[in-house]
Residue, then its C-alpha position, 0 to 999 in steps of 0.5 A: x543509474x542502473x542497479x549495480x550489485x558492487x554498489x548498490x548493496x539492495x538488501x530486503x525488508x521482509x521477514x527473513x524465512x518467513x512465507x508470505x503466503x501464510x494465512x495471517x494478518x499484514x499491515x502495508x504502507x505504500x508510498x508514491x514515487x518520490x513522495x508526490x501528492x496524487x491522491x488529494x489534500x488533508x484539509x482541516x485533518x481529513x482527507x479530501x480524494x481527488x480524482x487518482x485517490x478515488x480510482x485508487x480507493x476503488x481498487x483497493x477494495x477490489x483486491x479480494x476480486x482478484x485474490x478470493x483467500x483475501x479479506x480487507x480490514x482497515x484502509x486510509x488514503x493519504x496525499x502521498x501514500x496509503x495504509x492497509x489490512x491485508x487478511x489473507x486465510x488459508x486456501x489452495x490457491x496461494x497468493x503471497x502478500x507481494x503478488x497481492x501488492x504487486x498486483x495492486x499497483x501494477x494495475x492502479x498505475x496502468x489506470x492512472x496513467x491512462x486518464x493522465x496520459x502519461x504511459x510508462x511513468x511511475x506511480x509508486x516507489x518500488x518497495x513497501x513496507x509491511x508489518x505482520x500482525x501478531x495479536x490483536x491488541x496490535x491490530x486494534x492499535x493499527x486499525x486506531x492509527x488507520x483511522x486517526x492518520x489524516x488528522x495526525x499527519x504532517x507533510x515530511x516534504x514541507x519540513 
């Protein structure tokens, strides 16, 4: 079914007014498409990557190649989804944190489809969800619930 605005009603989840180039601290989550498990099994509470989770993993930590004003905090891969700090600081070339994500996945889901064979298919669902950060109390919490998730997590589509 195609997007029908009479129906369909699509409203954003971003910070209304807010400018996403701003110099600032982000924490994202992004799901696969209809929560599939791509990038490999949580195993006695850790996470073990197969194969797509480690492309996966490795372009992430590219990102700051691609966006020069942006650092990488904490990062946890799941079965189904992942979790990142994003740090972008102030630079003449701005890059919003939508460009950033969109970039991400627009490139990890061409690699992916490529070793897979499967052209065109998708990867990721189409939003994300995004947190700015604003002390850092919130990022020392975030950055504990990054690290703890794989021994934390149980699997919404088994229950």
């Amino acid at each position: 079914m195609s997007y029908n605005p009479e129906i369909h009603h699509r409203q954003s989840i971003r910070l209304q007014g807010y400018d996403y180039t701003n110099e600032g601290i982000y924490f994202v989550t992004i799901c696969c498409y209809q929560r599939q498990h791509l990038f490999g099994e949580i195993d006695n509470g850790k996470m073990e990557i197969n194969l797509i989770g480690q492309i996966v993993s490795a372009l992430w930590q590219k990102i700051p190649q691609h966006f020069p004003n942006v650092e990488l905090d904490g990062f946890t891969l799941m079965p189904d989804h992942l979790h990142g700090i994003i740090i972008i600081s102030e630079s003449k070339e701005k890059a919003s944190l939508a460009n950033i994500i969109q970039n991400f996945k627009s490139i990890s889901s061409r690699k992916i489809n490529r070793i897979n064979k499967n052209y065109g298919i998708s990867i990721w669902q189409r939003n994300y969800y995004e947190r700015i950060v604003r002390s850092e109390q919130e990022l020392t919490n975030l950055r504990e619930y990054i690290k703890n998730n794989p021994a934390n997590w149980t699997d919404c589509n088994t229950e």
